[in-house]
N, C-alpha and C positions, 0 to 999 in steps of 0.2 A: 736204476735211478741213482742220481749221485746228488745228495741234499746240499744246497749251498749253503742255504742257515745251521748246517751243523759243523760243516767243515769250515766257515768263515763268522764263527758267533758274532767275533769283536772287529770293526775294522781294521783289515789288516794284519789281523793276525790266525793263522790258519793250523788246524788240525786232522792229524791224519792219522792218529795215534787210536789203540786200544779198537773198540768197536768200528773208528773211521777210519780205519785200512783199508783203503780202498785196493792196492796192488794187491795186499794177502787176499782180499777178498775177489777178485777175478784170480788168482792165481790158484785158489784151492777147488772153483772151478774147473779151472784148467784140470786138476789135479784127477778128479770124478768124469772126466771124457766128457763136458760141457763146452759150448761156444757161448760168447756172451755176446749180446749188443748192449751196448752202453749210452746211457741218456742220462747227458752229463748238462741238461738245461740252456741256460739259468733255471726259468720254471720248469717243474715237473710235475706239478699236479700232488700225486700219491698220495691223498689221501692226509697230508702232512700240512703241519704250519706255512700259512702261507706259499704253499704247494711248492714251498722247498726253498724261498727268498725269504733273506734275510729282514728281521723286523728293523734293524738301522737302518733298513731304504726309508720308512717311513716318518725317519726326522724332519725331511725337506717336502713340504705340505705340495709345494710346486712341483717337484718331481715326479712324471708318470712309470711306473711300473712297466715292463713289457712291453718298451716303443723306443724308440730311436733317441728320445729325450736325452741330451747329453751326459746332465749327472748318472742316469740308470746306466747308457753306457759306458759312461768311464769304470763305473764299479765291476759292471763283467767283465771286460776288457781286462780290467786288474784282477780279476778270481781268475779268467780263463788261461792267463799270463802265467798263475800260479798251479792250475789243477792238468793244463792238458798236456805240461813234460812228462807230467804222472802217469798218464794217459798212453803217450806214443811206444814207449815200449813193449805196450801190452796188447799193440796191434798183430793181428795177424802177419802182416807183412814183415814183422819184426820178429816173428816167432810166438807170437802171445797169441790169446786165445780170443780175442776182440773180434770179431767180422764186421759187422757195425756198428752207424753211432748216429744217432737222433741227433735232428735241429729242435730245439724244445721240444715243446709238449702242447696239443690240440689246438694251435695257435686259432685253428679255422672259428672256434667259439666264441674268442676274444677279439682276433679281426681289427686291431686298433691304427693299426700304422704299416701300409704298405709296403716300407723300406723297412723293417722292424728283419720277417725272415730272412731276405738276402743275406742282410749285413751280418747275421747270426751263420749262415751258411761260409758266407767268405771268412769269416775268424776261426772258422774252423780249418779251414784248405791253409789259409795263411799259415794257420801254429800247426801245421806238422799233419792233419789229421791224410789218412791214406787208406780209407777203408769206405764201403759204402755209407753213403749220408740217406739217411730215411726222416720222412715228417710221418707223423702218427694222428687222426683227427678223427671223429663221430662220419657215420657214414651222410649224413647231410651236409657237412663242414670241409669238405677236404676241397672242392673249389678255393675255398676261401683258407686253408692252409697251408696248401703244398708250396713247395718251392723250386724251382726251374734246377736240374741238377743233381735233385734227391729223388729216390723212389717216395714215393707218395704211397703208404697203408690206413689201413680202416679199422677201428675201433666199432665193435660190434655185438648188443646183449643177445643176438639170435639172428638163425642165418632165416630170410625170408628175400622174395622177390623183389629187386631193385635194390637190395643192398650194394651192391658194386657199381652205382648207376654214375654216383659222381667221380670216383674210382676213374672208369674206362673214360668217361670224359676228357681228366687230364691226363691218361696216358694209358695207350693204346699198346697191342703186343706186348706188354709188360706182365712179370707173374703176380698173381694178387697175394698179397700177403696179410692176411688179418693181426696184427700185432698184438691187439687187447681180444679178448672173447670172454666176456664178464661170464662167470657159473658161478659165483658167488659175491655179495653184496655186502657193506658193512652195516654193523647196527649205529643207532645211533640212545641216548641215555632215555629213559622213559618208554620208551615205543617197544613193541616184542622184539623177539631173538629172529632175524631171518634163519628158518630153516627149510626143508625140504618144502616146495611149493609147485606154481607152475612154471614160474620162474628159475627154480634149483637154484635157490641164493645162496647155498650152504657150497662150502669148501671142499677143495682133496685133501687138503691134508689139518692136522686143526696147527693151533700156535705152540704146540707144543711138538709139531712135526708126524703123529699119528696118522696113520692111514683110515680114512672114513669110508663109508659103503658107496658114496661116487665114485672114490678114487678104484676100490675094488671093478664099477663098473665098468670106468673108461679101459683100464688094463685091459678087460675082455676086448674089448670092442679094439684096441689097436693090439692087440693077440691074432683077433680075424685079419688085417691088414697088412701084418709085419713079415716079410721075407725073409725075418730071422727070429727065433728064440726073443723072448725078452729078459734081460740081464732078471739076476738075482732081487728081491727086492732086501735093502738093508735092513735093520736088526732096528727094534724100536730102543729108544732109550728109557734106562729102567727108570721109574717113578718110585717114591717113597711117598709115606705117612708119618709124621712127626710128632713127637709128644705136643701137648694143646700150650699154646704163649698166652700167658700171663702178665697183661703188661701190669704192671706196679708202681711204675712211680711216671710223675707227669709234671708238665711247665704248664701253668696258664701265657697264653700269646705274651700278655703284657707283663710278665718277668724276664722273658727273651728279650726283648727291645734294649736289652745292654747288650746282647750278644751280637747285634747286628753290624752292619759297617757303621759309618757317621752319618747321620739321616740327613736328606737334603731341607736347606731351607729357603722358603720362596713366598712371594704375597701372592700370587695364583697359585691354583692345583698343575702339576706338571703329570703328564701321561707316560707310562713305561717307559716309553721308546724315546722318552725327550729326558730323563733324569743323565743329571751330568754326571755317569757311573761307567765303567766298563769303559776306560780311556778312550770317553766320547760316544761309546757306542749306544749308552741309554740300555736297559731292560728286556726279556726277552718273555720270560715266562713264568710263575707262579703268580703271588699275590704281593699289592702295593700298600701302603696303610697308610692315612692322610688322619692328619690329629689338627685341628684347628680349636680355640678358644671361644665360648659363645657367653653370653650373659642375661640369653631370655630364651622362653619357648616361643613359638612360631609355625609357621608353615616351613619346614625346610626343603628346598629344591637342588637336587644333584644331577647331572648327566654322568651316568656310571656306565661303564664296559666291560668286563662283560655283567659280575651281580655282587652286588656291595652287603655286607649287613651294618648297620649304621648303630653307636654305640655314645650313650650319657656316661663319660666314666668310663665304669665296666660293665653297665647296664644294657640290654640288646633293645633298641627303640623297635628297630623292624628293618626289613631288606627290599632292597632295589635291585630295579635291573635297567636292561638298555628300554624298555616301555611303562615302568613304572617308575616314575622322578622326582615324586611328592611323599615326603611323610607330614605327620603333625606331630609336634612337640610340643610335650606337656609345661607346664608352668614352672619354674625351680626359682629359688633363690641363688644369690650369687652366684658368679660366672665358676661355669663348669669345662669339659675339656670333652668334644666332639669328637668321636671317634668313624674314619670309614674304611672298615678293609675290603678291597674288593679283590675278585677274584680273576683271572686272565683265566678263560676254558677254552682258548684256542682262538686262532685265527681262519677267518675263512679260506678254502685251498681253490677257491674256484672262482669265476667272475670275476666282471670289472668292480665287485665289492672290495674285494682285497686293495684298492688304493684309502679305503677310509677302516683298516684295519687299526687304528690305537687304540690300545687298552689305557684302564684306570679311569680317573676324573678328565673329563674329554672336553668339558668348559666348566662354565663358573660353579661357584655353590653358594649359596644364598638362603638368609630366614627373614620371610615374610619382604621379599625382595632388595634386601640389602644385602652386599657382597660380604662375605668374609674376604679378606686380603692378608693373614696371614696363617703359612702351612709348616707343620714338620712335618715331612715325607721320609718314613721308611721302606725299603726294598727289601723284600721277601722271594729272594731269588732259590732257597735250598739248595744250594749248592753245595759240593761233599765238604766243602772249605766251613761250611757255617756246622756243621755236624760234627767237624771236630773242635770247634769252640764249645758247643753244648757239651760234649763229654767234660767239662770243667762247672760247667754250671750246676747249681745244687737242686736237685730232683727232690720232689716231694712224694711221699706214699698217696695213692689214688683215695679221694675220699669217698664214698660213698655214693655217690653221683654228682658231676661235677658239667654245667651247662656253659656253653661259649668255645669259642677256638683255642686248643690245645697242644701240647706236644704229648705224647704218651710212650713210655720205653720198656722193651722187653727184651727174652735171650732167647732166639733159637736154635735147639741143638738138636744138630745134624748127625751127631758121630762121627767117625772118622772117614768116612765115604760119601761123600754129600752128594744127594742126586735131584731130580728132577720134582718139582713139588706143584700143587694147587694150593694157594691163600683163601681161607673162606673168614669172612668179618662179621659175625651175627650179633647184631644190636649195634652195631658201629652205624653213622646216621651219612657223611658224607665228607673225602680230605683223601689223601695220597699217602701208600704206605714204602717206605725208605728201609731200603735193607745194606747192613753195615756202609751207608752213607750214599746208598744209590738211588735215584727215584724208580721204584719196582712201576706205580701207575696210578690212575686216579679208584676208585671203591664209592657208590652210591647205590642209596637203600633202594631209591627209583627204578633200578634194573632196565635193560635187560643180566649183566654181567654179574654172576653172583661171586666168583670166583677170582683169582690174579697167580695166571701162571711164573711160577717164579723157579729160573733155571738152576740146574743144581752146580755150572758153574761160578755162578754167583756167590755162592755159599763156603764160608771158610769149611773146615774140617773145626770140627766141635763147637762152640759159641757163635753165635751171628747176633750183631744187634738189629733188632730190628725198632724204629721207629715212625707215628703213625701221627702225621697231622689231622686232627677233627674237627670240622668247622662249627659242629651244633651239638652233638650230644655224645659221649663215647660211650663202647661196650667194655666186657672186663676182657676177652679172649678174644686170641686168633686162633684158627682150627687147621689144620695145613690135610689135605684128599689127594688122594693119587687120577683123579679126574677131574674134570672142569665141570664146574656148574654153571651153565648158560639159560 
């Protein structure tokens, strides 16, 4: 898969650097006697923000997502303009290690615009591409996916009768190729751990690249199959245990709010993806903070996206989400300063939902049905760029227990040989922990994830800072295991 919304955050301006190497990364491929097919979108589903398009599509209310709609395709036009010189080299027919390349991703589900796959197919013949073109869809869907031109494959949680049925339909004499064969499932926050079931939702290998007892099994079973030897299996990477972090000193949110950029100001709430920030491009992902002026209690009404906690001051009234939109506000004197940070958890990667994807304040906000009409809008991007402004800002020693959203900072030492670790957070309530300026992941008491694999590349040789945003209540320690706790 190759994400758009990472390799194109800001309009217009592209990334290929570091982790978004895409050449080094089909070429080390190549390197391990792999072939790769590449599914270079626009969408791609995976499981990712907005299944890999970017959140600036949804500035333009009028513009449809994954259809032929002009504005949508002037922007791939112009990504594709930019990603598939990248691309041609690492064809096969070129010497690269590419054999083919997906017209998006399960279009058959979405189904919105007839002319949508062609046009998607010819821009790829047009810029250079020379390798087999494949569509990929659910074994009910491929009617409604395929495209004249491409091999047509199936997406499949178990092989059972009639799975090939829509398959042979659109093409006959052809080898069936199953592309996806789900044997494992993702979790989602709250609900169990998918493990071994009847389903086998569990993985071959975990995220830290170990070998699990599927993986042992399939081995056998293509052992019985295989006309040769099967290569060596490689050498796991070593894991370590690290002394316990102590985090010590901490920012309450609202001592940061100097460190941030210049906060937008506006008589409506504005949504992520709409703030005039990122040379147009508007907001992507963490949390947004809306401060408005009130002067009475009331019935207060928000539409929040994704879950807000709403704040008198620095006082926590209560929290919202996209179904809960009403608090009640107590009675005060004098006009006081309305606070609402809400949190972005993601964007949907699937359905025609993903056209009404904005985060933040989504319409008005209101006590006891009168508008507020004026906002300071801060943007809470955590970016490495805002981590090193904090390293100037004055840190306070951890008080005793300290309630509301925080910054918390501590030193991991690795020693001179940093290697592979497990993160455990016991009594930490729910925030995302940043390791020397990187976002490591999100951490919640809710589980199923107890753990945050954190790679020992990441990790300087001796000191590592590490810091922990908290949205509700923090613990004193972090514990680092040489296993996951799921």
């Amino acid at each position: 898969y190759i994400p758009w919304n990472l390799h194109e955050p800001e309009r217009g301006k592209f990334d290929f650097s570091g982790n978004l190497d895409l050449e080094a990364f089909v070429l080390m491929a190549a390197e391990v006697g792999l072939w790769v097919i590449l599914r270079p979108g626009p969408y791609i589903c995976a499981e990712i923000d907005l299944g890999g398009l970017p959140s600036w599509l949804l500035q333009d209310p009028v513009s449809q997502l994954r259809t032929t709609d002009q504005r949508f395709i002037e922007a791939v036009d112009k990504y594709f303009d930019h990603l598939i010189p990248k691309m041609l080299p690492l064809q096969y027919s070129w010497g690269g290690p590419v054999i083919a390349v997906q017209v998006e991703n399960e279009y058959g589900s979405f189904n919105k615009d007839e002319h949508y796959m062609p046009h998607l197919h010819q821009t790829l013949l047009e810029r250079g591409i020379m390798e087999m073109l494949l569509t990929s869809d659910s074994e009910k869907d491929v009617l409604k996916g395929h495209v004249k031109g491409a091999l047509a494959t199936v997406n499949l949680r178990n092989l059972h009768n009639g799975a090939f049925r829509q398959l042979h339909t659109v093409q006959e004499n052809k080898p069936i190729l199953v592309m996806e064969y789900w044997v494992g499932w993702f979790d989602t926050w709250g609900n169990a751990h998918h493990t071994k079931s009847v389903r086998d939702y569990d993985a071959l290998l975990t995220e830290a690249g170990d070998y699990t007892e599927k993986y042992f099994s399939l081995q056998k079973l293509f052992e019985r199959v295989s006309a040769n030897p099967l290569p060596p299996l490689p050498a796991l990477t070593p894991k370590a245990v690290y002394p316990s972090v102590r985090l010590s000193l901490y920012l309450p949110l609202w001592d940061v709010l100097q460190h941030l950029n210049e906060p937008v100001r506006s008589n409506i709430p504005v949504s992520m993806e709409n703030l005039p920030i990122n040379s147009g491009s508007g907001q992507s992902y963490g949390f947004i903070l809306y401060e408005s002026t009130i002067c009475s209690g009331g019935r207060l009404y928000i539409h929040v996206e994704d879950v807000a906690q709403v704040f008198l001051n620095e006082t926590l009234i209560g929290d919202l989400d996209g179904n809960i939109r009403h608090l009640n506000f107590p009675k005060f004197r004098d006009c006081q300063l309305l606070r609402i940070l809400v949190e972005n958890q993601g964007r949907v990667n699937f359905s025609w939902k993903m056209q009404s994807q904005r985060k933040g304040i989504t319409g008005h906000v209101s006590v006891d049905n009168v508008f507020l009409d004026s906002f300071t809008i801060y943007s809470l991007e955590m970016k490495m760029s805002f981590f090193e402004r904090l390293r100037s800002a004055t840190w306070r020693p951890v008080p005793g227990s300290y309630q509301g959203p925080a910054f918390y900072r501590g030193v991991l030492r690795a020693g001179s040989s940093p290697k592979d670790t497990f993160l455990n957070l016991p009594g930490w309530t729910s925030g995302f922990v940043f390791i020397n300026g990187r976002n490591l992941g999100r951490y919640w008491n809710i589980r199923p994830q107890k753990t945050l694999y954190l790679p020992g590349a990441w990790l300087h040789p001796e000191d590592n800072e590490i810091i922990l945003f908290e949205k509700v209540l923090g613990g004193s320690l972090i514990e680092s295991t040489d296993k996951p706790w799921l």
